[in-house]
N, C-alpha and C positions, 0 to 999 in steps of 0.2 A: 307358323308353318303354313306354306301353299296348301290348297285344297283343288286338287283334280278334277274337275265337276266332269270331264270329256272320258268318252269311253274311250280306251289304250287296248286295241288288239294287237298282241304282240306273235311275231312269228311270222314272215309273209310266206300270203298261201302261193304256192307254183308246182309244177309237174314235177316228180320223183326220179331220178333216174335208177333205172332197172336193166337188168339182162334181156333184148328184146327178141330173143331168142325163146328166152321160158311167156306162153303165156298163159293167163288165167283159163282152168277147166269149163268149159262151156254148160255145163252140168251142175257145176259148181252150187251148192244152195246154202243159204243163211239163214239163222233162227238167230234175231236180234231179241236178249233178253233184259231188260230194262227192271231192276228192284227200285222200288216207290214209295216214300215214304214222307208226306207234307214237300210236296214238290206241286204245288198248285202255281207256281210261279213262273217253272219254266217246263212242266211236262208234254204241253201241247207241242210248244216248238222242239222238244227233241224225238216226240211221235211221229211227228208229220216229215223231219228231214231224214232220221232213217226209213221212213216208207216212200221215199221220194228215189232211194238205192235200191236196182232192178234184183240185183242177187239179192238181197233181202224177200223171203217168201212167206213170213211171219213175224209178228213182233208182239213178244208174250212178254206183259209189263203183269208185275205183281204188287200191290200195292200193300205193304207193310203198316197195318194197322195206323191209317193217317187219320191226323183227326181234323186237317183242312177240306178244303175242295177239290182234292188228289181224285178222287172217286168219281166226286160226280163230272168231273172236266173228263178222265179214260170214259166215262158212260157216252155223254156226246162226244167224244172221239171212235169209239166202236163205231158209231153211226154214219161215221165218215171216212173212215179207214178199213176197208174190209180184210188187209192185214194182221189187224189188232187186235187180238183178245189180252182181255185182264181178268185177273184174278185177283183175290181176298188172300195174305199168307196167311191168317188166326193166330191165334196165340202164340207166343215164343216158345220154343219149347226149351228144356232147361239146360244149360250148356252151348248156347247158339248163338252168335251174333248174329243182329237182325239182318244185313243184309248179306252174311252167307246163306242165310235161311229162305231169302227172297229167292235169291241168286239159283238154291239148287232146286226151289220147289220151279221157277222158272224151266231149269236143264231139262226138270221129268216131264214139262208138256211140251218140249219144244220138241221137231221133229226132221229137221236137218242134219247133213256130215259136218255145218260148221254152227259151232255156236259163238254168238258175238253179243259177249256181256259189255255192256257199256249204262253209263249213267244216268241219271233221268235229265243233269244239267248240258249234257252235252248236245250239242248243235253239228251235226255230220254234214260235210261239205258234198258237193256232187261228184260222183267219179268214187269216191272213199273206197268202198266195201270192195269194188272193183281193185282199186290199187293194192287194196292191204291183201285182198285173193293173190293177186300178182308176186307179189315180194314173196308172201309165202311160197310161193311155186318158187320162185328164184331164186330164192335161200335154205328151200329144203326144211321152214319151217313145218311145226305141228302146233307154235304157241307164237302168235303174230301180234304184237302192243308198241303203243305209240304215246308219245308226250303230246297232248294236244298243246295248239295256242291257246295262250290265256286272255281270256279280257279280265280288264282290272278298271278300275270307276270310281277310286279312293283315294286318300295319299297313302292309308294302311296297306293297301293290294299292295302298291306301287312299289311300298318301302319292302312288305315281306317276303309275296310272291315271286318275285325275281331273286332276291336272294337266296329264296332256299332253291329254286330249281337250279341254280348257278353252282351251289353247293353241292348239290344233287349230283350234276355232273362231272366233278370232282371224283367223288366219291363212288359213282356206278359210271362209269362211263360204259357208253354204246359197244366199242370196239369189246370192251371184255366181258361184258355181256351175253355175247354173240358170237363168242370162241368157244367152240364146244370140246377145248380140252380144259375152261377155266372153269371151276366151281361157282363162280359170280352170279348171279341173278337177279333180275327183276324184271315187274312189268309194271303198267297204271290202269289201274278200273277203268278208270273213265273210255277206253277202249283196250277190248280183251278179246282177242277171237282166235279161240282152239276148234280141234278138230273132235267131235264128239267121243270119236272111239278112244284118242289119249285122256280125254276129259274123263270118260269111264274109267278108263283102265288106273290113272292115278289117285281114285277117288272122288275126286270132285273138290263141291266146296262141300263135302260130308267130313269129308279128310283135314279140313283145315278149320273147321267149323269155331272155334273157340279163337280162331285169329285177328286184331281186329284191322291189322294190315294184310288183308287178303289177298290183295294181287300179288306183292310180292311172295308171299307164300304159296303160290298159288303155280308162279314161274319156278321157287327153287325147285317144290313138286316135280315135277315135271322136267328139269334138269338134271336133278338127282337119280329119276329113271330113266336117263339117257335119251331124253329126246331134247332135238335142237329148238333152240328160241329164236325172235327175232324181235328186239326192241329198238325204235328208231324217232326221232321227233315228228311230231303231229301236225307241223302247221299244212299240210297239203289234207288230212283227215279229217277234222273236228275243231271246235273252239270250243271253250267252257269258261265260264265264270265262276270257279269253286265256291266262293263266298259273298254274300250279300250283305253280311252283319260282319262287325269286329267280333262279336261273341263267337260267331259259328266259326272264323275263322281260328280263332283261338284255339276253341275245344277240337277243332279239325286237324293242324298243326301237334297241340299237344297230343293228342291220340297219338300221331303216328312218328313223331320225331324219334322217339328215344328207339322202336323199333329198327324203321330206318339207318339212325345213326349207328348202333350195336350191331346189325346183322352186315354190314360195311367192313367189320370189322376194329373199326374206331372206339374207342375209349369217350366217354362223356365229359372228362376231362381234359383230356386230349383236344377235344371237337372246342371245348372253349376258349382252349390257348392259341386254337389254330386262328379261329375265328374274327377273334377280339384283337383290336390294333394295340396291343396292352402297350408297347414298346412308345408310339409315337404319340399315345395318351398320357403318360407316364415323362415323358420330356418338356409335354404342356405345360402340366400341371406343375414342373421345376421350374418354368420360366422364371418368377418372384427371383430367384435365389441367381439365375444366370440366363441372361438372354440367348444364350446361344441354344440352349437347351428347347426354347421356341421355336427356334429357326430350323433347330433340326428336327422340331415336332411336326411343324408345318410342313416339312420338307417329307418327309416319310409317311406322313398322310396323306399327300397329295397322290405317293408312290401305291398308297394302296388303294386310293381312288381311283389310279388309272389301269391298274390292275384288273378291279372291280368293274370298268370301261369293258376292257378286253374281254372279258367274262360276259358280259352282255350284249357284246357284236356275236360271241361265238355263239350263243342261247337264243337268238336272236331277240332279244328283247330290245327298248328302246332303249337309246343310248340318255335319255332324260332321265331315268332310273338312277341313275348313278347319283343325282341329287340326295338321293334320299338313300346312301349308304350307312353313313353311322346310325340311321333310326333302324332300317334293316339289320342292322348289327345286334344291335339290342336289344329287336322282336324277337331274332333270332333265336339267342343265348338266353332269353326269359321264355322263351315259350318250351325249350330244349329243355332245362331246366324246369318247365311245368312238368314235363313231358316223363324226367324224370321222377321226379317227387311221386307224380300221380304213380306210376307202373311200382315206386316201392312201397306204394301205402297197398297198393293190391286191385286198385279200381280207377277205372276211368269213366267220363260221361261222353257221351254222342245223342245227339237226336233224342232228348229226354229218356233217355235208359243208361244205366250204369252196368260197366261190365267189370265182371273180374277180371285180373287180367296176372300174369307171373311176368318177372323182367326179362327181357327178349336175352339170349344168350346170343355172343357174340361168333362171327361164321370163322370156323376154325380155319 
């Protein structure tokens, strides 16, 4: 199998189109809250580019019990950021996931109408804060999130990543997301920016605090009490690299798959038979017995490879991707299947802590 050695940002960044009629409040202010937790890796660079966003007027990172150089790198960043205060969270306290925990002890020092929770891995482009202010004026948002672009630096990125955001799409699309007569919801951590007073008034992350897919919890919140969302892709906002390791990527995926898949709607079962080319793997493996059986395997493969194509012109991923379908297939459907096993045994792991955890019910 090829090995990627070349960074893949997938997504091209360009201007948004918006109603230039609605524009962003001149008054407008952001409290960017950053939860930290063994992010010595990429925390500088995601401090310094949202402090480089004029609405941005503080950026309160909390650093969740790390036991890298997460600390001492926010210490000489205070020093240079006059934006930036960091904080210590302490101990977990019991019933919390760590970074709801970061996330609301963040909310209480922060001191703006908008808060804009985003990740420690994220990379915010220029212009960002300003557009995402915008849309929300334009769309009558109170809950504004975005799919960043990904970079990917592996052949495992290359093969999973794309596939599950492709998947993703499928399954939550934008359009119904963003109908505020559909029950649907979601958003992505990695950029989340509400308006303080709904973030109060729906609880917070106090209210979802044991969840360990919080954004989307976070969105249905927050639609369920009749306020409008806006979710839309990120390559004009941010890039992120989710994963550095196979391992993190794993336990990151399994974390959140079976939630995602279930609160969709979808069956786990369902999700595999959709997924899985069973039909043109299944004709393969008859060739011995009859060649035609081959030819029709080949043939029907090919059909869900170019499928798989179309799917990643519209995500905009690279169309090279498509290489690496059937390993994506199988990440997929094994990691779903971790995904599952772990939420019925009761516990899953992140970031060296295990949580309990109950199996997500499925969205009526």
């Amino acid at each position: 199998m090829l090995v990627a050695s070349s960074v893949i940002i997938t997504r091209r960044s360009g201007p948004r189109d918006f109603h230039p009629s609605h524009t962003m409040n001149p008054d407008a202010c952001v409290s960017a809250i950053i939860p930290a937790r063994n992010e010595e890796r990429t925390i500088a660079q995601a401090v310094r580019s949202v402090a480089e966003q004029p609405e941005v007027r503080e950026i309160v990172v909390i650093d969740d019990q790390s036991t890298d150089c997460t600390g001492a790198i926010l210490r000489r960043l205070a020093a240079e950021q006059p934006k930036l205060r960091a904080f210590e969270a302490g101990a977990l306290p019991a019933g919390w996931v760590g970074k709801n925990h970061a996330a609301w002890l963040g909310a209480g020092k922060a001191g703006c109408d908008w808060l804009l929770f985003t990740d420690a891995d994220a990379v915010h482009l220029p212009g960002s804060t300003a557009l995402a202010l915008a849309e929300a004026e334009s769309f009558g948002a109170v809950l504004v999130s975005y799919s960043p672009g990904q970079e990917m630096h592996t052949w495992w990125e290359q093969a999973l990543i794309p596939f599950v955001f492709c998947r993703l799409s499928q399954l939550y699309s934008y359009t119904t997301i963003n109908d505020p007569k559909s029950p649907a919801a979601a958003a992505n951590g990695q950029y989340l920016l509400i308006r303080r007073n709904v973030y109060e008034k729906i609880g917070g992350h106090a209210a979802i605090r044991e969840e360990v897919l919080e954004d989307v919890a976070l969105a249905r919140l927050a639609k369920s009490a009749g306020f409008r969302l806006h979710f839309g892709p990120g390559d004009a906002i941010c890039r992120v690299r989710m994963y550095s390791s196979f391992k993190a990527m794993w336990e990151g995926w399994s974390k959140n798959l079976l939630p995602l898949v279930r609160w969709s709607g979808q069956r786990v079962t369902r999700e595999l038979f959709s997924v899985m080319p069973w039909i043109p793997l299944i004709c393969l493996l008859l060739t011995p017995f009859y060649l035609g059986y081959g030819v029709l395997g080949i043939a029907l493969l090919a059909g869900r490879h170019g499928s798989y194509a179309a799917l990643l012109r519209k995500n905009r991923f690279p169309l090279s991707s498509v290489l690496y379908y059937l390993v994506g297939v199988v990440l997929y459907c094994a990691a779903l299947l971790a995904s599952d096993w772990g939420y019925s045994r009761g516990k899953i792991a992140w970031k060296g802590r295990e949580y309990s955890v109950a199996t997500p019910a499925r969205r009526s």
